[in-house]
C-alpha positions as a Python dict, from the first residue, in 0.01 Angstrom:
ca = {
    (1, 'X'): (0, 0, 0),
    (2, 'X'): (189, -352, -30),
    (3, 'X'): (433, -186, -242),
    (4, 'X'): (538, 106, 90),
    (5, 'X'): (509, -152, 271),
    (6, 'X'): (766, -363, 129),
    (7, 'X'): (1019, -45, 74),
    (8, 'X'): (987, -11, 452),
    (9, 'X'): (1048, -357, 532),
    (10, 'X'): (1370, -328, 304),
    (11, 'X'): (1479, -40, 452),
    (12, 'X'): (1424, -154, 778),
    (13, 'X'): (1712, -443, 672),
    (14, 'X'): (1970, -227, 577),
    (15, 'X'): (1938, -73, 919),
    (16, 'X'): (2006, -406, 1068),
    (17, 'X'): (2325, -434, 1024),
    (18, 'X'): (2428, -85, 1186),
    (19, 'X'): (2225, -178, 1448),
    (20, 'X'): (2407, -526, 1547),
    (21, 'X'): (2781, -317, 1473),
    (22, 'X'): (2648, -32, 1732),
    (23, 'X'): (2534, -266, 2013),
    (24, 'X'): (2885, -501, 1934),
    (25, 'X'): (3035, -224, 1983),
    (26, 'X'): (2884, -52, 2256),
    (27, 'X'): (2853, -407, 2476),
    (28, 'X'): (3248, -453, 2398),
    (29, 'X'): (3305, -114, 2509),
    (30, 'X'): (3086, -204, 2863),
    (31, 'X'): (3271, -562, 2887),
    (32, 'X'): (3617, -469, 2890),
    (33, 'X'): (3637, -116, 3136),
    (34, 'X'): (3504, -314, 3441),
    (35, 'X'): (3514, -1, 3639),
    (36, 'X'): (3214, 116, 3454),
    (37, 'X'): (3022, -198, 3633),
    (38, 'X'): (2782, -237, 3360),
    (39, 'X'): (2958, -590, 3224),
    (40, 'X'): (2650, -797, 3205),
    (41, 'X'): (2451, -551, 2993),
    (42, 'X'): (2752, -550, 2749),
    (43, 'X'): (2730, -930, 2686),
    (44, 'X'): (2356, -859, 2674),
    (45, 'X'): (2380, -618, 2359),
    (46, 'X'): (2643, -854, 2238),
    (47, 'X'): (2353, -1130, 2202),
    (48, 'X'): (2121, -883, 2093),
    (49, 'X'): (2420, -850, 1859),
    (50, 'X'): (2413, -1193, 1717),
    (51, 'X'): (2012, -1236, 1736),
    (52, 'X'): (1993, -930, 1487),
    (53, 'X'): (2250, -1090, 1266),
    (54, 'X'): (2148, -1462, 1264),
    (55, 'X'): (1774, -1339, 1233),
    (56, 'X'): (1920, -1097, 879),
    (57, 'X'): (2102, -1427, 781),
    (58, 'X'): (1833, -1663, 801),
    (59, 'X'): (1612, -1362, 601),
    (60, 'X'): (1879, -1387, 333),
    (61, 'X'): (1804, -1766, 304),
    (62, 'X'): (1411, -1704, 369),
    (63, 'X'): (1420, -1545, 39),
    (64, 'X'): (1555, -1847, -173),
    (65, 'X'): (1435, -2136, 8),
    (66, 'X'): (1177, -2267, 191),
    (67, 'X'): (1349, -2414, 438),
    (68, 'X'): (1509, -2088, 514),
    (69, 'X'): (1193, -1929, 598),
    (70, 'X'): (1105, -2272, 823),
    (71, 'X'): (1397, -2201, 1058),
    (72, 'X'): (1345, -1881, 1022),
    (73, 'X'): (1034, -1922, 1178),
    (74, 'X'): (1169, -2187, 1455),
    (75, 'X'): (1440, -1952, 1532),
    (76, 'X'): (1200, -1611, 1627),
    (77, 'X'): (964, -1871, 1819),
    (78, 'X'): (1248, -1977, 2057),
    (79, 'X'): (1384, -1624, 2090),
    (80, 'X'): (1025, -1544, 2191),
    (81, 'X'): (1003, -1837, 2413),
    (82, 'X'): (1328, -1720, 2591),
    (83, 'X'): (1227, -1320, 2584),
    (84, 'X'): (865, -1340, 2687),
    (85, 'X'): (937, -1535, 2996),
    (86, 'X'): (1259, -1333, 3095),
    (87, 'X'): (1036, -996, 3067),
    (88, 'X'): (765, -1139, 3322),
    (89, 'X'): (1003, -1210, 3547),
    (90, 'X'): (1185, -853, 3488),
    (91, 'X'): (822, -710, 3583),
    (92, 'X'): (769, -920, 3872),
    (93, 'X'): (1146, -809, 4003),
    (94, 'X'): (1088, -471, 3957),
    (95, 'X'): (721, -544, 4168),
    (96, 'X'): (881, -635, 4427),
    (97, 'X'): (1158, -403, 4464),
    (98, 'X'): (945, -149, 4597),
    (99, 'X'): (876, -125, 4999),
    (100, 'X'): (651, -340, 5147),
    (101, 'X'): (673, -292, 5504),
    (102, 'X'): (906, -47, 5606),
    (103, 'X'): (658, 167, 5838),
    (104, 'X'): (555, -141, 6011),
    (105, 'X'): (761, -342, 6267),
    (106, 'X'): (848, -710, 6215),
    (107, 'X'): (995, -1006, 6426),
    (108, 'X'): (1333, -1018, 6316),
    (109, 'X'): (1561, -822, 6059),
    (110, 'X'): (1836, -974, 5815),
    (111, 'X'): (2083, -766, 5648),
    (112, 'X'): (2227, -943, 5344),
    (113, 'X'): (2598, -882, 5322),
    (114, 'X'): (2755, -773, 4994),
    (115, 'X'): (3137, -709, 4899),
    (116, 'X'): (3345, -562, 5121),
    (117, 'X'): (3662, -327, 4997),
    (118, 'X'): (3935, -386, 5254),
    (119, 'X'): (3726, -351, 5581),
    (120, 'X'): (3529, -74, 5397),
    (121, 'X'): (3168, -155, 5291),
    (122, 'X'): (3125, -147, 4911),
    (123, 'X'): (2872, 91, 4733),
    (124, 'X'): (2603, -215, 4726),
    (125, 'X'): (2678, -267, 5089),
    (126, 'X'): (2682, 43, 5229),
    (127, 'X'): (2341, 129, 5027),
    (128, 'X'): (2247, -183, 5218),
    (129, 'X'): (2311, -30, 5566),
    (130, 'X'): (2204, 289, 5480),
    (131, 'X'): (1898, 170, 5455),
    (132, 'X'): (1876, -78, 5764),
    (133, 'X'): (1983, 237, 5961),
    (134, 'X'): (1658, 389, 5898),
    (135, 'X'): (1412, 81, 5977),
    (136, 'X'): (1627, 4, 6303),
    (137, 'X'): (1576, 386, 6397),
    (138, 'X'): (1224, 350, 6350),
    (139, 'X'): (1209, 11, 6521),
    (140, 'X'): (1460, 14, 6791),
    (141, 'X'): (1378, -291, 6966),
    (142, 'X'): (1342, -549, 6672),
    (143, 'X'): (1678, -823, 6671),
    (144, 'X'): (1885, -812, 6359),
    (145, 'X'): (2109, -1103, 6206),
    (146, 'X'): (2414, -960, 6021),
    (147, 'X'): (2468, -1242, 5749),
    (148, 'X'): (2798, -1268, 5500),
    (149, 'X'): (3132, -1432, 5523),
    (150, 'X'): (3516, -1332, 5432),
    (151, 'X'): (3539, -1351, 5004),
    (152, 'X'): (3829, -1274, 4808),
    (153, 'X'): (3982, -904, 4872),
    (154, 'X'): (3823, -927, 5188),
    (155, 'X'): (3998, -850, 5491),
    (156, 'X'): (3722, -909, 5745),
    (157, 'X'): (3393, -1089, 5715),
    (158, 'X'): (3108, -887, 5572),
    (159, 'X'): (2916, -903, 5873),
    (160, 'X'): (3165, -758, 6090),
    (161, 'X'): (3192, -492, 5872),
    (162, 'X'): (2835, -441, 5937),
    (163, 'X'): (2854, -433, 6246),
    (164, 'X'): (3120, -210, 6292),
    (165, 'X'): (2946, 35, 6002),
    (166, 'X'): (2605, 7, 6228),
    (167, 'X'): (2737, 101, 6540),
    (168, 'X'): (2949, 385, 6410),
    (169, 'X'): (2609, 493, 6330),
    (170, 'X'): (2433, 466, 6717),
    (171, 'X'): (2238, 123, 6646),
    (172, 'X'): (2300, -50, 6987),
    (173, 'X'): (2550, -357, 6941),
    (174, 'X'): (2328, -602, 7187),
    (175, 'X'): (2060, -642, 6927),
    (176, 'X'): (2317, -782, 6673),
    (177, 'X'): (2365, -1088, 6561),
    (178, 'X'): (2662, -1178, 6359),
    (179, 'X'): (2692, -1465, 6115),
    (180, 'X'): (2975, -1496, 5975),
    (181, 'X'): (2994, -1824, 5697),
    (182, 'X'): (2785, -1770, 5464),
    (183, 'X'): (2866, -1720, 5127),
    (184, 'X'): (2567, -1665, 4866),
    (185, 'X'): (2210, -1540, 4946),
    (186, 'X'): (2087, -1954, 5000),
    (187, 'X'): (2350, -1957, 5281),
    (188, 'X'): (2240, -1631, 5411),
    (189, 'X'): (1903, -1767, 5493),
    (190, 'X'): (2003, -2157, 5588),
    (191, 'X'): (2270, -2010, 5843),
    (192, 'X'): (2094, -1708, 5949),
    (193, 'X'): (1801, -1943, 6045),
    (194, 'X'): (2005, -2099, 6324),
    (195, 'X'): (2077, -1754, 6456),
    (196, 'X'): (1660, -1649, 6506),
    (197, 'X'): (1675, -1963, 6706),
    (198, 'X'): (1893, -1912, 6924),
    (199, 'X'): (1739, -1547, 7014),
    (200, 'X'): (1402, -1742, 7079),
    (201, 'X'): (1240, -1627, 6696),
    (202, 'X'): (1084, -1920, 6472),
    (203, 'X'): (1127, -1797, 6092),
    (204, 'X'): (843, -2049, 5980),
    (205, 'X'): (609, -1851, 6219),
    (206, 'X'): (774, -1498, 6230),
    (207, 'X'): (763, -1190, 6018),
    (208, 'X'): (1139, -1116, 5903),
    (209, 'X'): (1237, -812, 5736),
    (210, 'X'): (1466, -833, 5500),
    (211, 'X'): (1703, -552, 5363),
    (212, 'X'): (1931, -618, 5030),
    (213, 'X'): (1923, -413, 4762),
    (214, 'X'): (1614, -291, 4567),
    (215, 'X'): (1696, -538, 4277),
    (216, 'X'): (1781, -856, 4504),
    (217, 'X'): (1486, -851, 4700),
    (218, 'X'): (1230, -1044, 4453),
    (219, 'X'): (1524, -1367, 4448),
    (220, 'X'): (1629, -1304, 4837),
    (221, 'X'): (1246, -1338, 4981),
    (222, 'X'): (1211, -1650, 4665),
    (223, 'X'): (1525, -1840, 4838),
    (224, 'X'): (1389, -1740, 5141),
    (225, 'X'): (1062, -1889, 5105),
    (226, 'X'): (1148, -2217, 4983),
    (227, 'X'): (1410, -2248, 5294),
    (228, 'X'): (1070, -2216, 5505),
    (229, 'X'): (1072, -1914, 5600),
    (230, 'X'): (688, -1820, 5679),
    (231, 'X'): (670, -1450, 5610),
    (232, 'X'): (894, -1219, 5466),
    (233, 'X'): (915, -877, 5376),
    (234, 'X'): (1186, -654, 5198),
    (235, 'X'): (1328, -357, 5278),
    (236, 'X'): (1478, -230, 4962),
    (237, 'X'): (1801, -40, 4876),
    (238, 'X'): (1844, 165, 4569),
    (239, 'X'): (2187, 212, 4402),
    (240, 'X'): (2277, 547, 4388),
    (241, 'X'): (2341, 580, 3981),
    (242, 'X'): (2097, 474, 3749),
    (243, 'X'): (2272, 284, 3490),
    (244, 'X'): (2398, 53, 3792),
    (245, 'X'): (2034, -23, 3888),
    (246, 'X'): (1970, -70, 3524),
    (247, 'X'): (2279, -333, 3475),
    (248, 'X'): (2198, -543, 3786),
    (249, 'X'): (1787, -545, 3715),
    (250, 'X'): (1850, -692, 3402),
    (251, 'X'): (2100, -921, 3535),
    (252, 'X'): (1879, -1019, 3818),
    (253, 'X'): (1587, -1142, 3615),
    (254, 'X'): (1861, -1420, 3490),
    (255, 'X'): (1969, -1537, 3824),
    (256, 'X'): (1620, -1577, 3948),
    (257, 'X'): (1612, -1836, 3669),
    (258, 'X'): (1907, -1965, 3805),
    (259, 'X'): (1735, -1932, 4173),
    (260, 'X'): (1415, -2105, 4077),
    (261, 'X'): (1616, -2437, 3937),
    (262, 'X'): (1887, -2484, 4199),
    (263, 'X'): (1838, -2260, 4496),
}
């Protein structure tokens, strides 16, 4: 038994190194055509990349020396201390990406702006207002803050594109509420804030519905809480093509990292 076991584990080395070449490969192939919009899970598989490789590498020196095998050890403990965390946090995105309230009413609604193409709404946007469009049917009454500023390749704010994609689309312009500064989700919710004021709404008391996309919502309604806000709720947006949703939920688990320490 000891004996299979070892052949396995040697074979199981030889396969390393075809399996760091195939994910180089494949994560320089998703890097560099940016149309494909999968960039962050190519420099993902090119770590995974260099893991697999430093890990055969410190093997190698495992096998001579003691030492090797100490740091060999030290180095899979603080991959594990890095992975275990970052997949609890992938789980607890993908928790709350699913609807929690979109049959019921709330006080207020923010739509999170996204990029803008021109004065056309991008794919992430447009998934954005596809989906407000159906809560404000249902809801016709609720007041909705339209939150993004002017960014690079922008020729009009993101929340006037909004607005001008939502009443295209029959939602009644009176009920919206354009602000027009912000630029990154914190902003969104500091800015937007001022606007449920003005319209008579407190955020620390009121329910607010928020609608980003499916894979945002777990960081927007984090941000959101620690501005004050008292209850929020997400209405989610999926992207259309799976290996999109795929690229920006594992990006996302990241940037709530980044979220939780400076947001």
């Amino acid at each position: 038994m000891p004996e299979v076991s070892s052949y396995r584990g040697r074979r199981f080395r030889r396969i390393i190194p075809w399996l760091a070449a195939a994910a180089a490969l494949l994560g320089l192939v998703l890097v560099l055509i940016r149309p494909l919009g999968m960039r962050f899970s190519g420099f993902l598989l090119l770590g995974a990349a260099v893991l697999l490789v430093t890990d055969l590498l410190l093997g190698q020196w495992a096998a001579v020396a003691r030492r090797g095998r100490l740091w060999r050890r030290i180095f899979r403990g603080a991959v594990a201390a890095v992975l275990v965390p970052l997949a609890m946090i992938e789980c607890y995105v993908l928790n709350q990406s699913r609807p929690t309230m979109t049959a019921l009413p709330a006080d207020a609604v923010i739509v999170l702006g996204a990029g803008v193409n021109g004065t056309e709404p991008s794919l992430s946007l447009r998934t954005r207002l596809d989906a407000a469009l159906d809560y404000l049917e249902r809801w016709p009454e609720i007041p909705v803050v339209l939150t993004g500023g002017q960014g690079y390749g922008e020729e009009i704010t993101e929340a006037a594109c909004m607005y001008a994609y939502l009443t295209e689309h029959g939602v009644d312009s009176q009920r919206l509420i354009l602000e027009e500064h912000a630029g990154n989700t914190s902003e969104n919710f500091s800015l937007s804030w001022e606007k449920l004021e003005q319209v008579g709404i407190d955020p620390a008391q009121a329910t607010v519905a928020v609608v980003s996309n499916d894979f945002h919502i777990a960081r927007a309604r984090l941000i959101a809480q620690k501005q004050g806000y008292g209850h929020t709720v997400g209405i989610p947006a999926p992207l259309p093509w799976l290996h999109l949703e795929v690229n920006y939920f594992l990006r996302e688990a990241f940037a709530m990292v980044k979220s939780l320490v400076f947001d």
